[in-house]
KOLNUTI-375426 format. One record per residue (C-alpha): x, y negated, z negated. Coordinates in steps of 0.001 Angstrom, whole numbers, plus 500000, padded with zeros to 6 digits. Example, Ala and Ser with C-alpha at 12.3 -4.5 7.8 and 13.67 -1.06 7.14 Angstrom:
2
512300504500492200/513670501060492860/
END
This chain:
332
615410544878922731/614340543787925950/613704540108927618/610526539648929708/609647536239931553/606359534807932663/603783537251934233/605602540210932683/604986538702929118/601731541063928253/599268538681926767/597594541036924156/600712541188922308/601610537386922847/598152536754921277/598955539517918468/602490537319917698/601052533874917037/598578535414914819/601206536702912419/604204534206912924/604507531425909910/605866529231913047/602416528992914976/601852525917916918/599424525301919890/602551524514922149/603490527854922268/600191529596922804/599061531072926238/596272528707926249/599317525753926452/601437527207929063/598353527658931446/597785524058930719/600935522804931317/601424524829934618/598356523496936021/599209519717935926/601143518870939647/604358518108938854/604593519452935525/605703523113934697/606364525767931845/608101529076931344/607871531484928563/610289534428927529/609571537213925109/611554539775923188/610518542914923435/610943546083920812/608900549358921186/606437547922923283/605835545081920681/606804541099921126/608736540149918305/610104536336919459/608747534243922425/609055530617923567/607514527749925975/610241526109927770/608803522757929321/610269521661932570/610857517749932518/613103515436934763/612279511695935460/611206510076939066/613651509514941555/617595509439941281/617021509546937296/615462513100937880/619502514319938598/620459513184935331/617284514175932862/616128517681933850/615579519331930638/613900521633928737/611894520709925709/610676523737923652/607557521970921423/607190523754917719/610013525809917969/609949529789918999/607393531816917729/609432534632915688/607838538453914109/608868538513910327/611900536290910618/613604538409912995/616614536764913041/618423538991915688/615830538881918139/615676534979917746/619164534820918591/618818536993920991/616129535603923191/618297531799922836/621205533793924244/618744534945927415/617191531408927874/620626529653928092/622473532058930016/619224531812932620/619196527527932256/623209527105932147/623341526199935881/619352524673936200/619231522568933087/621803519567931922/619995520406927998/617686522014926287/615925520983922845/614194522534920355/611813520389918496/611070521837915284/606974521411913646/608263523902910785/611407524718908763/613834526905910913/616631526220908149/617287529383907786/618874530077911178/620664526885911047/624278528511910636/623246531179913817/622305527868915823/625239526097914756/627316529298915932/625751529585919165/626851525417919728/623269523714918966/623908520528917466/621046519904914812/619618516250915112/617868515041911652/614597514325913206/611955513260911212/608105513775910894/604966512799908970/602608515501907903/599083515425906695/597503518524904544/594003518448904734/593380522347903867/590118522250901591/589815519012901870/586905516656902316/587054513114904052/586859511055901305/589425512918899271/591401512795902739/591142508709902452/591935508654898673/595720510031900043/596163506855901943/597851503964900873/595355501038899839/595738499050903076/595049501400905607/591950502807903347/590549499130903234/590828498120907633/589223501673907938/586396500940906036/586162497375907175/586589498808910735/583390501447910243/581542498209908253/581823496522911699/579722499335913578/582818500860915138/582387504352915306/584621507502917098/583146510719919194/584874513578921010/584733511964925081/582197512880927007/582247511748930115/585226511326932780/584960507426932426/585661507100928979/588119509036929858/589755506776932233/589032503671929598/591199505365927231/593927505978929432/594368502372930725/594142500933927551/596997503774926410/598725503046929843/598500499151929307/600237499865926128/603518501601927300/604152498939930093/603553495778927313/604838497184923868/606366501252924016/608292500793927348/608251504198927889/606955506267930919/603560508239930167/602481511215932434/599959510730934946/596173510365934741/596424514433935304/598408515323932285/595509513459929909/592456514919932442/594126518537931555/593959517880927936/590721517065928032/589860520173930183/592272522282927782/590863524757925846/593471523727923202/592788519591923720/590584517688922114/590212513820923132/588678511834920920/587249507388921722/586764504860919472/583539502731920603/582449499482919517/579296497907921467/579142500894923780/582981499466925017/585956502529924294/588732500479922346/590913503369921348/591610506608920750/593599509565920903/594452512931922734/594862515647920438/596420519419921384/595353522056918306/594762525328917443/591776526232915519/591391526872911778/595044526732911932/596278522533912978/596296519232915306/598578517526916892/598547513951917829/600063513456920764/599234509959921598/596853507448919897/595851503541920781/593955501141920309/593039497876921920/595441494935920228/594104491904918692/590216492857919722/589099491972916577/590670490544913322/588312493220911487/588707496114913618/591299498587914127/590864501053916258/594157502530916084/593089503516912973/590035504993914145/591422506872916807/593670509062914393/590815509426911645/588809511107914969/591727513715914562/591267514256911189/587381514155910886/587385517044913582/590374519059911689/588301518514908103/585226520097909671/586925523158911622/589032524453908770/592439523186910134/594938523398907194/597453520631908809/597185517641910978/600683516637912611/601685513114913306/604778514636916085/607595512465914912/609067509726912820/612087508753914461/615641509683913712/616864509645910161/618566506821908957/617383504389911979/614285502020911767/611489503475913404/608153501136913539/605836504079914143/607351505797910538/605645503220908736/602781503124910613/602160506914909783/603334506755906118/599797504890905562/598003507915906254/599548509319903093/601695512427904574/604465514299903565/607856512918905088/609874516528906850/612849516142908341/612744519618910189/614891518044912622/616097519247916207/618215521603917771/619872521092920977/622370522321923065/623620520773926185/624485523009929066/626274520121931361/628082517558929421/629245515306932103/625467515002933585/624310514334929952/626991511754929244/626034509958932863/622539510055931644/622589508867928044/624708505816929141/622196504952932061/619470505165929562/621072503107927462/621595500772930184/618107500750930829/616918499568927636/619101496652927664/617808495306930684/614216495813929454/
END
């Protein structure tokens, strides 16, 4: 076995693993580390095992820090899905970890792995190679074979009833079309963070490359020709969707949610191009209250706790970090 890195990865193979992994998520397609590396400020790397000329493992390492004198004390790498592995190759799994810390150890204070599928079965190899495993949850949504309304009939009674009462109301949601709706969308999503989520979002770029992506979809929720919501979507097709982020306008009308909306758009598109799973991309942490949780539970999906792995390559830094986050919060 062999490890290549970036340009050397050959790309006909890389195509030929995520067609026959069980672990295939857009986030660690070609199509997502092009995206990723063309957004300023943003960057990706991907490593591959190699065996007789074949790739039998491969991840997408995302680059992320924070602005400023926070960027010393968050640089990480996030790995979205988790590695894409041949047959369950266990050793070449472990393997290509090995590669990608021993490169990190002096560049990154962590790395995580956040898991879209079940990689139980290499928990006690993680565990011996020092990953903690965080119980991370997740809501899921089959729609394989699946037709709106039976789609609907899954969701709890509430969120069935504001839909409809939404759609009654002449609301209505389209793929964006045009570069102004897509700016609409991202102030309303932006205005959002800064009042309610508190959390930094990436630049006007980041949501302009999904919507250029050949793996992003975007989807607005209209009412009166005004955008009121929606939602940026990352997915491969025939296969699943992500939601990465979804909004809606609050309180624009007692009768309208386009929240809502926004995530239907996601599934309406998956429904009608054969996509077997639509992924809601987290639930919190197991046993702490998480708003969002029950927010997604009223689409009717399937509760995971696939977790994440993580392995921190300067302790001290991370320590320093976690306590200035922490910090951070309570002076919000």
């Amino acid at each position: 076995m062999k490890i290549v890195k970036n340009d050397k990865v050959n790309k006909f193979e890389w195509k030929e693993l995520t067609d026959k992994t069980a672990f295939l998520s857009p986030f660690q397609t070609e199509s997502f580390y092009n995206f990723y590396n063309s957004i300023s400020n943003y960057s990706a790397e991907v490593f591959a095992v190699e065996e007789n000329n074949k790739i039998i493992s491969l991840v997408v390492i995302t680059i992320q820090k924070e602005k400023g004198v926070k960027a010393f004390f968050s640089k990480r790498g996030i790995i979205y899905g988790g590695p894409l592995i041949a047959n369950d190759n266990e050793g070449s799994l472990i393997f290509l970890m090995d590669k990608v810390i021993n490169y990190y150890k002096k560049k990154l204070i962590y790395i995580e792995i956040r898991n879209f599928f079940n990689y139980s079965q290499f928990y006690s190899k993680f565990k011996s190679k020092k990953w903690i495993f965080i119980p991370y949850l997740n809501y899921t949504l089959n729609i394989e074979n699946k037709t709106l309304p039976e789609v609907l009939s899954l969701m709890k009674y509430n969120r069935r009833r504001e839909i409809k009462l939404s759609l009654e109301r002449n609301s209505s949601y389209k793929e964006c079309e045009t570069e102004e709706e897509l700016i609409d969308l991202y102030n309303i999503l932006k205005s959002l963070y800064v009042a309610k989520v508190k959390l930094p979002i990436p630049n006007f770029d980041f949501f302009k490359g999904i919507w250029n992506s050949s793996i992003g979809k975007v989807f607005v929720v209209i009412h009166e020709g005004r955008v009121i919501g929606g939602s940026f979507c990352i997915y491969v097709n025939g296969h699943s969707i992500y939601t990465m982020y979804y909004c809606g306008l609050r309180e624009y009308d007692k009768k309208i949610f386009p929240t809502h909306l926004a995530v239907l758009a996601a599934i309406d598109y998956a429904i009608n191009n054969n996509c077997k799973i639509l992924d809601f991309m987290g639930a919190g942490l197991k046993g702490e209250e998480y708003g969002v949780r029950s927010y997604k539970h009223e689409f009717g999906g399937v509760l995971n706790e696939f977790g994440r792995y993580r392995i921190i390559l300067k302790p001290f830094l991370f320590k320093v970090g976690l306590t200035g986050l922490e910090l951070l919060k309570k002076l919000k």
